[in-house]
Structure formats: structure tokens, C-alpha cells
PyMOL Python script that loads the backbone (N, CA, C, O; Angstrom):
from pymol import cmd

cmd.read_pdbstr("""\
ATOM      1  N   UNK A   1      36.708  25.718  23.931  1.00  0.00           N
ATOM      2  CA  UNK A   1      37.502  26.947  23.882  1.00  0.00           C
ATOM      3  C   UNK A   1      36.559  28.130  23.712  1.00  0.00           C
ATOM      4  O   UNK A   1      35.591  28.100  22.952  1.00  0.00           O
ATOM      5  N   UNK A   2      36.956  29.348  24.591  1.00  0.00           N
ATOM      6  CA  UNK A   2      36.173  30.503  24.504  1.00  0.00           C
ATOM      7  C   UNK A   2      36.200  30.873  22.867  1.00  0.00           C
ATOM      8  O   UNK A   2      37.334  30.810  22.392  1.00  0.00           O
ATOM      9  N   UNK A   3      35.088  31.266  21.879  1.00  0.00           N
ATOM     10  CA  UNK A   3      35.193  32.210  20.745  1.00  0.00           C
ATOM     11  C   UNK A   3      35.971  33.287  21.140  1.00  0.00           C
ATOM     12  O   UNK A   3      36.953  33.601  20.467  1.00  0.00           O
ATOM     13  N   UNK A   4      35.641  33.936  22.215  1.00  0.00           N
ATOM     14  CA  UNK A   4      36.144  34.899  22.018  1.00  0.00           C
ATOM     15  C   UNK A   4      37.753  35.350  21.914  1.00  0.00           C
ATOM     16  O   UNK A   4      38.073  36.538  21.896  1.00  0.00           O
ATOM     17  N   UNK A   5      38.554  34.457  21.859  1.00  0.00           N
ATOM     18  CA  UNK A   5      39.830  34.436  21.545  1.00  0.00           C
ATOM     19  C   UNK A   5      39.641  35.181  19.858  1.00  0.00           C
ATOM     20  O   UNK A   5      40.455  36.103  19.812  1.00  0.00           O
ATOM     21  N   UNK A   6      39.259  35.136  19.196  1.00  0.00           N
ATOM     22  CA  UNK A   6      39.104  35.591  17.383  1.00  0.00           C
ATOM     23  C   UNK A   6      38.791  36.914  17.613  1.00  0.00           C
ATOM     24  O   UNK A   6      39.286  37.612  16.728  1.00  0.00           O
ATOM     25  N   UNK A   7      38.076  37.657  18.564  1.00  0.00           N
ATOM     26  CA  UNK A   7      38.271  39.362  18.478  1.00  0.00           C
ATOM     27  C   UNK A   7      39.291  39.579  19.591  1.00  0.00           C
ATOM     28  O   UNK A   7      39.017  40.314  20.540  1.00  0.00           O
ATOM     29  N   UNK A   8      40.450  38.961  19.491  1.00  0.00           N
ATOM     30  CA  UNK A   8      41.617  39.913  20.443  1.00  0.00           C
ATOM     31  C   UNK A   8      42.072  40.879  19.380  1.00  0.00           C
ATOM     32  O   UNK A   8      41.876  40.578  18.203  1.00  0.00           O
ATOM     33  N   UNK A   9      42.722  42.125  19.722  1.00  0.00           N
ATOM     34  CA  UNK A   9      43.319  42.596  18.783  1.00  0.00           C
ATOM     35  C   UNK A   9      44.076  42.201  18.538  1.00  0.00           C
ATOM     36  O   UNK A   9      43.936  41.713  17.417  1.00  0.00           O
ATOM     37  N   UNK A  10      45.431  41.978  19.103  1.00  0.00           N
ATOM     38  CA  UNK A  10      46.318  40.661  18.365  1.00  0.00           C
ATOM     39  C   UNK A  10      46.255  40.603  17.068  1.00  0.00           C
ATOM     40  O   UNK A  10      46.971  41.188  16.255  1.00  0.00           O
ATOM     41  N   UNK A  11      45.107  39.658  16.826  1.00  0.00           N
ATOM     42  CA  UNK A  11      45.076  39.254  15.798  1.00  0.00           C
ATOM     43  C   UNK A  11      44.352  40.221  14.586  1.00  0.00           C
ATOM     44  O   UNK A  11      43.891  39.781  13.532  1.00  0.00           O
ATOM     45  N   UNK A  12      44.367  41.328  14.916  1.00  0.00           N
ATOM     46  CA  UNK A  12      43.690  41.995  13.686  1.00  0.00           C
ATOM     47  C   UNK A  12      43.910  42.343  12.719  1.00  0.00           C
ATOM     48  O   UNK A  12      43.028  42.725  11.950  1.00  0.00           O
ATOM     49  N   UNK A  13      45.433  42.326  12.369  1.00  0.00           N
ATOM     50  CA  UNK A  13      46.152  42.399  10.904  1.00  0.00           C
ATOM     51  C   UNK A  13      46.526  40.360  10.653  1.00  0.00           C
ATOM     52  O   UNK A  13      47.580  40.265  10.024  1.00  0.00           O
ATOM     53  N   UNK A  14      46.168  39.501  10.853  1.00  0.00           N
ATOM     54  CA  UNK A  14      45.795  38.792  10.861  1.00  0.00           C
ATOM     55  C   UNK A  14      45.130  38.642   9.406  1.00  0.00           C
ATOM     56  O   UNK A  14      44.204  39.430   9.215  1.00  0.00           O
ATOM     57  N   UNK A  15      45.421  37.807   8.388  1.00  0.00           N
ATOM     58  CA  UNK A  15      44.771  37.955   7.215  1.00  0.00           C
ATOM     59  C   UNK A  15      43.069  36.926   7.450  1.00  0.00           C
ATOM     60  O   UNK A  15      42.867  36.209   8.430  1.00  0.00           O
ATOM     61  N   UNK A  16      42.426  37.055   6.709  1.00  0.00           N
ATOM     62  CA  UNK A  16      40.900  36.555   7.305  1.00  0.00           C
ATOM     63  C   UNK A  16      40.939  35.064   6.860  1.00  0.00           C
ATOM     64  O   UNK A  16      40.455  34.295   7.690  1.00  0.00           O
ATOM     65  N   UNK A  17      41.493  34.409   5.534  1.00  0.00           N
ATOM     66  CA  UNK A  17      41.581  33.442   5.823  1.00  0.00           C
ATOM     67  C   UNK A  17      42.170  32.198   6.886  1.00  0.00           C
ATOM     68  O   UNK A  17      41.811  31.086   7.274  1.00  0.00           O
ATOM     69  N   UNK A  18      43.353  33.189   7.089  1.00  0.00           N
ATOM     70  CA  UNK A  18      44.305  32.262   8.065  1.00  0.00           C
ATOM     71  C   UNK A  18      43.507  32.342   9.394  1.00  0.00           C
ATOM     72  O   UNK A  18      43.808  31.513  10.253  1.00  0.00           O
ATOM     73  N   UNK A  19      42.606  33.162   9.646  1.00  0.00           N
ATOM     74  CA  UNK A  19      41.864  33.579  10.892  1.00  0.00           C
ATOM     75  C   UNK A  19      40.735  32.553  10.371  1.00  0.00           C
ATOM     76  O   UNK A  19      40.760  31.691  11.249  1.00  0.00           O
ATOM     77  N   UNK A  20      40.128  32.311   9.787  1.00  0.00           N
ATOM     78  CA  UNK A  20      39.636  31.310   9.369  1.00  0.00           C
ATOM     79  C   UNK A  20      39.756  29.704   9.612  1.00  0.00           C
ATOM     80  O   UNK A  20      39.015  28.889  10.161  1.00  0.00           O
ATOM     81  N   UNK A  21      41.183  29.599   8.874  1.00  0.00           N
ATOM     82  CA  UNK A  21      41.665  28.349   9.509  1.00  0.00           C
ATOM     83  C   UNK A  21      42.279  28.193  10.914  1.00  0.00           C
ATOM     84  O   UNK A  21      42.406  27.085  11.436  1.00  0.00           O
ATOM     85  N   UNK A  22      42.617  29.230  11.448  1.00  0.00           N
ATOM     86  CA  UNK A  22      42.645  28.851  12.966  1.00  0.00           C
ATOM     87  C   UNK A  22      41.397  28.403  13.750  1.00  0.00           C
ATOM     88  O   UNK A  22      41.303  27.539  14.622  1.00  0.00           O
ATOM     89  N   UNK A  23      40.241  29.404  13.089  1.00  0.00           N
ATOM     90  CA  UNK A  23      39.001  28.865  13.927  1.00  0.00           C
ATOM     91  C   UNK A  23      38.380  27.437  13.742  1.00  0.00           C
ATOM     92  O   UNK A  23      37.544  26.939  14.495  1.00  0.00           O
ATOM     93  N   UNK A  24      38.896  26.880  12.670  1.00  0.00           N
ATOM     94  CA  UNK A  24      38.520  25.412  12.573  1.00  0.00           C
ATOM     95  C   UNK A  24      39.230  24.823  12.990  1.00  0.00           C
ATOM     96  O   UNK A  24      38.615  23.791  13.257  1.00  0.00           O
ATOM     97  N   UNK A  25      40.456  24.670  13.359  1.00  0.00           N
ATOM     98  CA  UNK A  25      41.501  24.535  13.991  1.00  0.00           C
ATOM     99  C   UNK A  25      41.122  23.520  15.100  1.00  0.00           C
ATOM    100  O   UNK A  25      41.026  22.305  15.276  1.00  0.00           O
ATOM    101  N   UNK A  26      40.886  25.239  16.046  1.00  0.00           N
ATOM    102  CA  UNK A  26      40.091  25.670  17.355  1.00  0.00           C
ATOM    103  C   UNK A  26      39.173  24.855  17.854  1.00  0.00           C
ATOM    104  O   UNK A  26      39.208  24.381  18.990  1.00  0.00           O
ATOM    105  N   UNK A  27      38.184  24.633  16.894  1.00  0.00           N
ATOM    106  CA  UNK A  27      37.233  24.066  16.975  1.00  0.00           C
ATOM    107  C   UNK A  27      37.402  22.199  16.800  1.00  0.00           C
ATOM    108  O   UNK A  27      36.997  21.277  17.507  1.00  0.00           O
ATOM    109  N   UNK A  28      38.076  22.233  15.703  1.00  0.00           N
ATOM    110  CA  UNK A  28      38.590  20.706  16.045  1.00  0.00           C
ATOM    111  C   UNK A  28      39.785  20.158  16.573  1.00  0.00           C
ATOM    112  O   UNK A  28      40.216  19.120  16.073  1.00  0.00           O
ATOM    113  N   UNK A  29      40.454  20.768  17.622  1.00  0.00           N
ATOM    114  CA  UNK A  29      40.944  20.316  18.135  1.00  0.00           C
ATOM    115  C   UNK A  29      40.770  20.701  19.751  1.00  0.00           C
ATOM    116  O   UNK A  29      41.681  20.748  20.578  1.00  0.00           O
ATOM    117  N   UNK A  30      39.558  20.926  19.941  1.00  0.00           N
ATOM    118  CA  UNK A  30      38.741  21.079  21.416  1.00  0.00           C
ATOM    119  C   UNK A  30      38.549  19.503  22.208  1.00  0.00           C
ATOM    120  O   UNK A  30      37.943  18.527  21.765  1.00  0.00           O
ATOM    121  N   UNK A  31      39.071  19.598  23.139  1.00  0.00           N
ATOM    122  CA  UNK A  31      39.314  18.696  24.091  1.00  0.00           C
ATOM    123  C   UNK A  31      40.250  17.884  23.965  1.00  0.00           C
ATOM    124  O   UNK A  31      40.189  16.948  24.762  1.00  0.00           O
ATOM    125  N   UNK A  32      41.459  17.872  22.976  1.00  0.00           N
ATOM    126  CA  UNK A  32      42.728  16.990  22.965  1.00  0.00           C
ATOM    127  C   UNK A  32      43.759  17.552  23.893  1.00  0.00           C
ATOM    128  O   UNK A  32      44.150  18.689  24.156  1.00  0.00           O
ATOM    129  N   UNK A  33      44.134  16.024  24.400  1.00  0.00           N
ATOM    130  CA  UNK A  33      45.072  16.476  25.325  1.00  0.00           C
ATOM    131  C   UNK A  33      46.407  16.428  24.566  1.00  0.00           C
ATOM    132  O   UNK A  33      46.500  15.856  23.480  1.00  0.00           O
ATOM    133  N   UNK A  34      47.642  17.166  25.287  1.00  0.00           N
ATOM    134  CA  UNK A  34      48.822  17.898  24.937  1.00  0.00           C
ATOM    135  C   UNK A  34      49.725  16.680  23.580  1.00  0.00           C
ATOM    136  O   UNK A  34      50.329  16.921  22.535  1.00  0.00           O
ATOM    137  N   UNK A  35      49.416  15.517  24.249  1.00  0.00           N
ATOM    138  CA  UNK A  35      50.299  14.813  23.483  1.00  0.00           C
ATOM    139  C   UNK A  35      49.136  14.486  22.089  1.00  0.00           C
ATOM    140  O   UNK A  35      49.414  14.115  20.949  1.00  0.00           O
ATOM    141  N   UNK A  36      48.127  14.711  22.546  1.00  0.00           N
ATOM    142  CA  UNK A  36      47.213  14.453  20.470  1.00  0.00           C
ATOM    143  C   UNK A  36      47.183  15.623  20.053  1.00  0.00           C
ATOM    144  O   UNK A  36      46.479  15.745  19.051  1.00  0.00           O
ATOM    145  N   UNK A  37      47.770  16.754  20.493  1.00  0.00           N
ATOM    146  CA  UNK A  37      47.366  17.740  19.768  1.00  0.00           C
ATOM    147  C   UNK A  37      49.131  18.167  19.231  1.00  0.00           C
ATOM    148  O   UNK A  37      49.472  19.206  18.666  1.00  0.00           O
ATOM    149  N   UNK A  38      49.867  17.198  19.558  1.00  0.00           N
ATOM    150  CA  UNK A  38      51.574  17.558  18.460  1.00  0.00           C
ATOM    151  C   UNK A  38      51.201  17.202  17.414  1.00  0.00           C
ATOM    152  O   UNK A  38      51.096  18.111  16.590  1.00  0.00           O
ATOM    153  N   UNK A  39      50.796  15.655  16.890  1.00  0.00           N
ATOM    154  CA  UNK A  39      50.443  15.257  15.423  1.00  0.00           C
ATOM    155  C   UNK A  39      49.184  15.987  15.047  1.00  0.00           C
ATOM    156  O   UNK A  39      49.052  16.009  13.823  1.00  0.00           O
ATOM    157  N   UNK A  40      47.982  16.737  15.857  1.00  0.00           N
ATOM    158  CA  UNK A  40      47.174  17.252  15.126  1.00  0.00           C
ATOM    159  C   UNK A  40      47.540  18.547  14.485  1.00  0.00           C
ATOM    160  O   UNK A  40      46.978  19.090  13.534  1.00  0.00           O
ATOM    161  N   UNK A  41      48.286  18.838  14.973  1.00  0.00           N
ATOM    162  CA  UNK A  41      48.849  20.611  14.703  1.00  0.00           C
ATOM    163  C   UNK A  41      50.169  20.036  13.487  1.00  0.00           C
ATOM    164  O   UNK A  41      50.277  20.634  12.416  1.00  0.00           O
ATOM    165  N   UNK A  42      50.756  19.281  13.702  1.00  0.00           N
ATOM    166  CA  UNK A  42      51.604  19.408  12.271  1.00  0.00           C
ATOM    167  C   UNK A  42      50.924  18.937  11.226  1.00  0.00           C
ATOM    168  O   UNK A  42      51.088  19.332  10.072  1.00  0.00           O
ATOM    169  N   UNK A  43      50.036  17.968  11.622  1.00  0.00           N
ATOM    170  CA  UNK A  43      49.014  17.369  10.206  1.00  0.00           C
ATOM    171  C   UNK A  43      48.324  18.997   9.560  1.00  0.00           C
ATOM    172  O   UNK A  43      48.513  19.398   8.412  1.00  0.00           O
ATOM    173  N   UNK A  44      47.457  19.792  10.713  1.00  0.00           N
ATOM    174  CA  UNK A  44      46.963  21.107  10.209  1.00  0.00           C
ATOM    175  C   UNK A  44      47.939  21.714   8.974  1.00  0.00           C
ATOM    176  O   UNK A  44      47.726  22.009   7.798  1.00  0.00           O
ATOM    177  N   UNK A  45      49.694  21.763  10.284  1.00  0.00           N
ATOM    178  CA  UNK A  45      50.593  22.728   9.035  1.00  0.00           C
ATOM    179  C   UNK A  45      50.578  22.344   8.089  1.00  0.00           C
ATOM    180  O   UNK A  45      50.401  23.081   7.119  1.00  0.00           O
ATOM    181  N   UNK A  46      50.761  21.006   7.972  1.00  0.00           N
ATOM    182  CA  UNK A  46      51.105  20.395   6.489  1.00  0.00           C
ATOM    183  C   UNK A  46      50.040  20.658   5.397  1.00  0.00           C
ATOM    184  O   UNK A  46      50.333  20.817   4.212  1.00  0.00           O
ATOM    185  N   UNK A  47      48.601  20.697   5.962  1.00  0.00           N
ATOM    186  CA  UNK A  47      47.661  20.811   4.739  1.00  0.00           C
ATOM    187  C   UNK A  47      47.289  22.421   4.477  1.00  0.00           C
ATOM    188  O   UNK A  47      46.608  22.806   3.526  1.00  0.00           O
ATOM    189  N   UNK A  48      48.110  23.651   5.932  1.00  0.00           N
ATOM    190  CA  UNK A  48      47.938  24.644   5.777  1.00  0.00           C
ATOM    191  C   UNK A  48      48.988  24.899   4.527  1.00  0.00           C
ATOM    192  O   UNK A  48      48.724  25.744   3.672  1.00  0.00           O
ATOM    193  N   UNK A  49      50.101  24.174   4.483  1.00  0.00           N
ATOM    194  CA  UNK A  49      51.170  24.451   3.511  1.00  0.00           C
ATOM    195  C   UNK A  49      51.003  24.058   2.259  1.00  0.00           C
ATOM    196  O   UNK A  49      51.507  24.595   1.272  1.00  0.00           O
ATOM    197  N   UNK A  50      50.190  22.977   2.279  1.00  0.00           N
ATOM    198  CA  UNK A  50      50.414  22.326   0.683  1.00  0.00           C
ATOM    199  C   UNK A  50      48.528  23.408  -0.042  1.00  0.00           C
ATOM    200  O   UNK A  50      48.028  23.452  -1.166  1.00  0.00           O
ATOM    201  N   UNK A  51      48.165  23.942   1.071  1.00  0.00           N
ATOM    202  CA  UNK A  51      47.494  25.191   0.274  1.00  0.00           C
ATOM    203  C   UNK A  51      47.721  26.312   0.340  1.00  0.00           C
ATOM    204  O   UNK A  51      46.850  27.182   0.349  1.00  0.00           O
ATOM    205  N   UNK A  52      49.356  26.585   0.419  1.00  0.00           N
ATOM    206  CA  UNK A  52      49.768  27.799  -0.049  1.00  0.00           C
ATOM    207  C   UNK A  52      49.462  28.993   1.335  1.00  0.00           C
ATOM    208  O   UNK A  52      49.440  30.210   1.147  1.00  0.00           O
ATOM    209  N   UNK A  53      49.306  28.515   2.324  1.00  0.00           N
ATOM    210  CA  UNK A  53      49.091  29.257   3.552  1.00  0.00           C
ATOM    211  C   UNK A  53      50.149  29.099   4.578  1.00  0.00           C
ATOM    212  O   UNK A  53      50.147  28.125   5.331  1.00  0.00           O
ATOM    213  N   UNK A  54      51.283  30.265   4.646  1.00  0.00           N
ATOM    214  CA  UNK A  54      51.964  30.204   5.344  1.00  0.00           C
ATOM    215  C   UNK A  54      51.761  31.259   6.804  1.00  0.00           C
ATOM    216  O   UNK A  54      50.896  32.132   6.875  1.00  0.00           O
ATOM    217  N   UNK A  55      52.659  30.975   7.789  1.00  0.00           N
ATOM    218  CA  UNK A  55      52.742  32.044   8.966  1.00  0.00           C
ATOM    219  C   UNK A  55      53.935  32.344   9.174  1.00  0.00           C
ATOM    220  O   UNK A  55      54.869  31.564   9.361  1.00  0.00           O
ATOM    221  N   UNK A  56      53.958  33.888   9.142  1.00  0.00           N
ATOM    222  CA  UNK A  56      55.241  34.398   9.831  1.00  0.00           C
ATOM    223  C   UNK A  56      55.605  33.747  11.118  1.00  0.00           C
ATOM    224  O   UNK A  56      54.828  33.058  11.778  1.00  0.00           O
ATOM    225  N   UNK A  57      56.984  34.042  11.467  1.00  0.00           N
ATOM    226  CA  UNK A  57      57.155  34.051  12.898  1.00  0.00           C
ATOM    227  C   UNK A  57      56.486  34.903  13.630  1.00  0.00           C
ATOM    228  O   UNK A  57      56.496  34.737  14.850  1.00  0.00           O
ATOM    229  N   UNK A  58      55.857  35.854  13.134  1.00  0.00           N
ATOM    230  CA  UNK A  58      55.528  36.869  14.470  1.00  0.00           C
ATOM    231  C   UNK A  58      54.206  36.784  14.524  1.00  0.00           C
ATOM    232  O   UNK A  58      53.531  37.336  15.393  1.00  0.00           O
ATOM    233  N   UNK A  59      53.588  35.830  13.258  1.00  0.00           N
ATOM    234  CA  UNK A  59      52.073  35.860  13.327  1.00  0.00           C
ATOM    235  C   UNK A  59      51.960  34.912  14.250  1.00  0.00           C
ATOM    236  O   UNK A  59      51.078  35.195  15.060  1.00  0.00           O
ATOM    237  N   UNK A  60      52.540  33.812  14.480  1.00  0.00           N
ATOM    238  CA  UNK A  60      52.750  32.189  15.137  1.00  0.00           C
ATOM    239  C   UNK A  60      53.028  32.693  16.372  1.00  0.00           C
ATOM    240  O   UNK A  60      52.608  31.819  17.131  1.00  0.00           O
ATOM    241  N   UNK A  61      53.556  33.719  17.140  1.00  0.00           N
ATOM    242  CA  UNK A  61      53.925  34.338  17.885  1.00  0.00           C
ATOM    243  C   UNK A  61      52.934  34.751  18.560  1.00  0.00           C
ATOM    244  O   UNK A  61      52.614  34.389  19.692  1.00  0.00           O
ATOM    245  N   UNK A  62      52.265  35.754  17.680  1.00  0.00           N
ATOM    246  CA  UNK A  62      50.847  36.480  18.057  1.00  0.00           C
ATOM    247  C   UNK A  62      49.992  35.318  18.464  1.00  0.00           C
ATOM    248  O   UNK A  62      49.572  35.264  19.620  1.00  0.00           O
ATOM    249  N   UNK A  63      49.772  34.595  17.787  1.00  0.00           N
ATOM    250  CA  UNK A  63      48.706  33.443  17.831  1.00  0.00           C
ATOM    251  C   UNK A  63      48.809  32.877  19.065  1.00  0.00           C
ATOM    252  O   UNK A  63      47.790  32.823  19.754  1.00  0.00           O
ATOM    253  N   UNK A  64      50.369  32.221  19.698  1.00  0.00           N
ATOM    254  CA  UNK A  64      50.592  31.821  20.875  1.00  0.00           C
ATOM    255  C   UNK A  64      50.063  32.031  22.026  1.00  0.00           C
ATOM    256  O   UNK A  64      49.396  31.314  22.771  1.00  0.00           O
ATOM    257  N   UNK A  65      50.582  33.526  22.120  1.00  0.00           N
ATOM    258  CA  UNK A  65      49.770  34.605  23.083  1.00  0.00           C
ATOM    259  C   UNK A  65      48.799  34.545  23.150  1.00  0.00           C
ATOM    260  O   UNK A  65      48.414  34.290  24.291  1.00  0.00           O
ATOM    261  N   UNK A  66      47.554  34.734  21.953  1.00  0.00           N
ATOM    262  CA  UNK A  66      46.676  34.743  21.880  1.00  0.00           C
ATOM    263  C   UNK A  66      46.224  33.497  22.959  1.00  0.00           C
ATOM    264  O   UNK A  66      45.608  33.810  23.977  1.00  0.00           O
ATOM    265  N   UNK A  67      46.521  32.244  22.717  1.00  0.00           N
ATOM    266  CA  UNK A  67      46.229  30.875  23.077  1.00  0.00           C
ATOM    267  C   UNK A  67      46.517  30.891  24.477  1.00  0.00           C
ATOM    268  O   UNK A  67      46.007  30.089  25.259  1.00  0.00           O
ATOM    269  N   UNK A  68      47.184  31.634  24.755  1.00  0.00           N
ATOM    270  CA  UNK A  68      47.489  31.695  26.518  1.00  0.00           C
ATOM    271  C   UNK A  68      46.737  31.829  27.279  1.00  0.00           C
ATOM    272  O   UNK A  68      46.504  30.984  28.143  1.00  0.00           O
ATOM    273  N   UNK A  69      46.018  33.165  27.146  1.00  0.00           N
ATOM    274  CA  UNK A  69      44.959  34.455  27.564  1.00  0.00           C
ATOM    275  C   UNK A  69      43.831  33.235  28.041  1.00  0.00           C
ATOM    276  O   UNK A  69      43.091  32.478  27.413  1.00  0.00           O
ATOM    277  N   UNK A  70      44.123  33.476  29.540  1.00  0.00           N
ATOM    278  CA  UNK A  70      43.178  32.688  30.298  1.00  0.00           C
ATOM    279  C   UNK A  70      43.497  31.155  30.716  1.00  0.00           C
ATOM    280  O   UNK A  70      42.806  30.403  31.403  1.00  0.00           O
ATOM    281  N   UNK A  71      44.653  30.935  30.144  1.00  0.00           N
ATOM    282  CA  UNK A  71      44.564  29.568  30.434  1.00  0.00           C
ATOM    283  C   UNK A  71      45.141  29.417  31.621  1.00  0.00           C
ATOM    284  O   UNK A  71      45.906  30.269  32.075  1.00  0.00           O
ATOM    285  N   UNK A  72      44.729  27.940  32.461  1.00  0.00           N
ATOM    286  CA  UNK A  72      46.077  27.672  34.161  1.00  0.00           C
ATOM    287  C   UNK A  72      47.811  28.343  33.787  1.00  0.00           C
ATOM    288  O   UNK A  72      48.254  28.842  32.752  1.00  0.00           O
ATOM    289  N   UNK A  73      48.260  28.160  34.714  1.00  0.00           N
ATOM    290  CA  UNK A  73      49.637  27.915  34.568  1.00  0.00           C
ATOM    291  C   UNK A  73      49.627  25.840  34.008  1.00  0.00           C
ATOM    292  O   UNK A  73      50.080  25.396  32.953  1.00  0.00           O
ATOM    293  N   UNK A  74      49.277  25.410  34.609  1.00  0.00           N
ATOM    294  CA  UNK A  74      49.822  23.813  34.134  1.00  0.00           C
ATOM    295  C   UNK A  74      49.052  23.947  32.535  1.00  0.00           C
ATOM    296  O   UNK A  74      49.550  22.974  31.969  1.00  0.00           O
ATOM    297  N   UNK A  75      48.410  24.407  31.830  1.00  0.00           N
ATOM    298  CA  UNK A  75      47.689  24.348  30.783  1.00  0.00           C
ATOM    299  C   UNK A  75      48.998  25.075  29.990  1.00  0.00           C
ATOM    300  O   UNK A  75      49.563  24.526  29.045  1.00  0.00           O
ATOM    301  N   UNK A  76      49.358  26.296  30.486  1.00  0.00           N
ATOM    302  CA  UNK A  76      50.718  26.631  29.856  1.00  0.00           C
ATOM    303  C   UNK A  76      51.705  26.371  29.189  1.00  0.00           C
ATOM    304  O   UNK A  76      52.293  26.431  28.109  1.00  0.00           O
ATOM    305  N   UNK A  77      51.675  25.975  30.489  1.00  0.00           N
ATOM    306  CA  UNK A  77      53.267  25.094  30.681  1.00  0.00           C
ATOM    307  C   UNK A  77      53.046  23.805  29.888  1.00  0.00           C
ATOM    308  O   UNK A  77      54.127  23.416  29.444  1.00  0.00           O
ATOM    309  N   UNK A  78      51.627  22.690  29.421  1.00  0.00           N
ATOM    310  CA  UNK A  78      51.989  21.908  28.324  1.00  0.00           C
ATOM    311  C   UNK A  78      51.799  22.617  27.101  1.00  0.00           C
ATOM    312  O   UNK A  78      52.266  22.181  26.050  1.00  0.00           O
ATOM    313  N   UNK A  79      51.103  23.749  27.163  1.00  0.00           N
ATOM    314  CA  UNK A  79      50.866  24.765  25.257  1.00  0.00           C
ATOM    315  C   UNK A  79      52.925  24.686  25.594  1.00  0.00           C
ATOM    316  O   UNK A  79      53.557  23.817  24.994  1.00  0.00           O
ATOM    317  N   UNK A  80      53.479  25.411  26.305  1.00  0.00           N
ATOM    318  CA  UNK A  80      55.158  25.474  25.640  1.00  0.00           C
ATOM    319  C   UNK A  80      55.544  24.328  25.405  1.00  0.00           C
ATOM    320  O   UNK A  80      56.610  24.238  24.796  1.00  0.00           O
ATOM    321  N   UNK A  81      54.906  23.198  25.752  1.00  0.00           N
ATOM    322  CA  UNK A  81      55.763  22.077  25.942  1.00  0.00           C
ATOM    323  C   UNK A  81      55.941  21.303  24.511  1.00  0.00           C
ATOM    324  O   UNK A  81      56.948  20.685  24.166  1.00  0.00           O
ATOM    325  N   UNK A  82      54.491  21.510  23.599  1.00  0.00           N
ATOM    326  CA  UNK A  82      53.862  21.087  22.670  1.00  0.00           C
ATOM    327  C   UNK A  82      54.772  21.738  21.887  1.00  0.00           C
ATOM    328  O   UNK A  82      55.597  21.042  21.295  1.00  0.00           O
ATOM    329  N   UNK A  83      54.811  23.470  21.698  1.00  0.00           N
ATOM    330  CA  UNK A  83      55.374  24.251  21.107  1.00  0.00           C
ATOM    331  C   UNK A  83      56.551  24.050  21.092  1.00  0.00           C
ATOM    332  O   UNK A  83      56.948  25.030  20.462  1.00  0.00           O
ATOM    333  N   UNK A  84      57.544  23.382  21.376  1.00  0.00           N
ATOM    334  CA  UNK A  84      59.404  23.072  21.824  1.00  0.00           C
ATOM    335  C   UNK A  84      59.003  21.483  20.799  1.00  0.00           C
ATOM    336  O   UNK A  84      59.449  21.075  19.727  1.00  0.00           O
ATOM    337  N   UNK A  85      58.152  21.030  21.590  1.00  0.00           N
ATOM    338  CA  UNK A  85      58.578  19.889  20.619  1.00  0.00           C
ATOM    339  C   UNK A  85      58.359  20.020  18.667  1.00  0.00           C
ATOM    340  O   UNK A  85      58.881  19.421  17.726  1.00  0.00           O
ATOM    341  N   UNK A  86      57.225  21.223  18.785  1.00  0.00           N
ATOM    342  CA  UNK A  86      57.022  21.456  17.028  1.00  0.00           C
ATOM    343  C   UNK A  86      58.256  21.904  17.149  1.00  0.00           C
ATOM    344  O   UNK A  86      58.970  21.020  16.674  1.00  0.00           O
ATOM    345  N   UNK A  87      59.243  23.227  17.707  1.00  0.00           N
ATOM    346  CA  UNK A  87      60.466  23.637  17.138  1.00  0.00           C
ATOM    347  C   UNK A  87      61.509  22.835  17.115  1.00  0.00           C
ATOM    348  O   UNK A  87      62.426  23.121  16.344  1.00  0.00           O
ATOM    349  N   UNK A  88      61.600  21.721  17.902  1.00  0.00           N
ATOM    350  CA  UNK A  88      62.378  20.585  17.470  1.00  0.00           C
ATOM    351  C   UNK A  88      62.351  19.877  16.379  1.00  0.00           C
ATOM    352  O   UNK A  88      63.356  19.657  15.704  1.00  0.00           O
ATOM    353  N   UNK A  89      60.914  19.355  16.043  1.00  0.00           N
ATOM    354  CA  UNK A  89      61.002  18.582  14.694  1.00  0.00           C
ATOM    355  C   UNK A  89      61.075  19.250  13.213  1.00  0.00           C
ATOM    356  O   UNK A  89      61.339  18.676  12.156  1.00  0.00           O
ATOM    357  N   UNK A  90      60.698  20.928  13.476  1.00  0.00           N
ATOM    358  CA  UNK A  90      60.643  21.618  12.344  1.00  0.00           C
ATOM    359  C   UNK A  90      62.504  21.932  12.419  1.00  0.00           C
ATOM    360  O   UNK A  90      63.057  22.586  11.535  1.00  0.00           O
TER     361      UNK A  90
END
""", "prot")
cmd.dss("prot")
cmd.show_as("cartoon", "prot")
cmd.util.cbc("prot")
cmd.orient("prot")
């Protein structure tokens, strides 16, 4: 994944830790495909939650976008696909 996704503005009210844990995120979850990266991303929430680190809707929002910027259309289209199935199980 490009770094340079972390200076969009987007994200600049963005608090620095949570910008933090996205970039490790980022970083470990580089090269999973769509279906390992549903259980890697709720395992993340869960340990983002049980340390007291939550996200708005509109930050999760922002972030999305963010995650788009540059990608195929078929790369897309599984980021929504991933994303429907977290709003299903949440």
C-alpha cells in the first residue's frame, strides 16, 4: 500500500493515535485478500475497542474514502463488499 494515503487531508482532524493504528493496520494487513481481511479487520476493532479507541461514523467514512483513492474498480467493489459484510455482523 502507497504511504502516502496518511497525508490526505481527509484525515487531518483525525486524532494521531487512531492515525497511528491505522498505519499498522495498513501495514499488516498488506497483501490479504478480501475474504482474510473480514476477520482481520474485526479482530483489529475488537482490540481497537477493548483499548478504549473508538471511530465515529464519519471518521470510518473518511477512512473508507481514503482507502479508495487509487484503487481498480474490481479492488472497490471487494473494499464495499468486505465493508457490507462488517455492517451486517456489527
Amino acid at each position: 500500500m502507497d504511504q502516502n494515503w496518511k497525508d490526505n487531508p481527509k484525515l487531518s482532524q483525525l486524532d494521531r493515535g487512531k492515525l497511528d493504528m491505522l498505519s499498522q493496520l495498513a501495514m499488516q494487513g498488506a497483501g490479504k485478500s478480501p475474504s482474510q481481511m473480514l476477520p482481520y479487520i474485526m479482530s483489529a476493532a475488537a482490540r481497537g475497542k477493548q483499548a478504549g479507541m473508538n471511530f465515529s461514523d464519519n471518521e470510518i467514512d473518511t477512512i473508507i474514502q481514503v482507502l479508495k483513492i487509487g484503487k481498480s474498480p474490481e479492488e472497490i467493489r471487494k473494499l464495499d463488499q468486505v465493508i457490507q459484510l462488517m455492517k451486517m455482523i456489527k
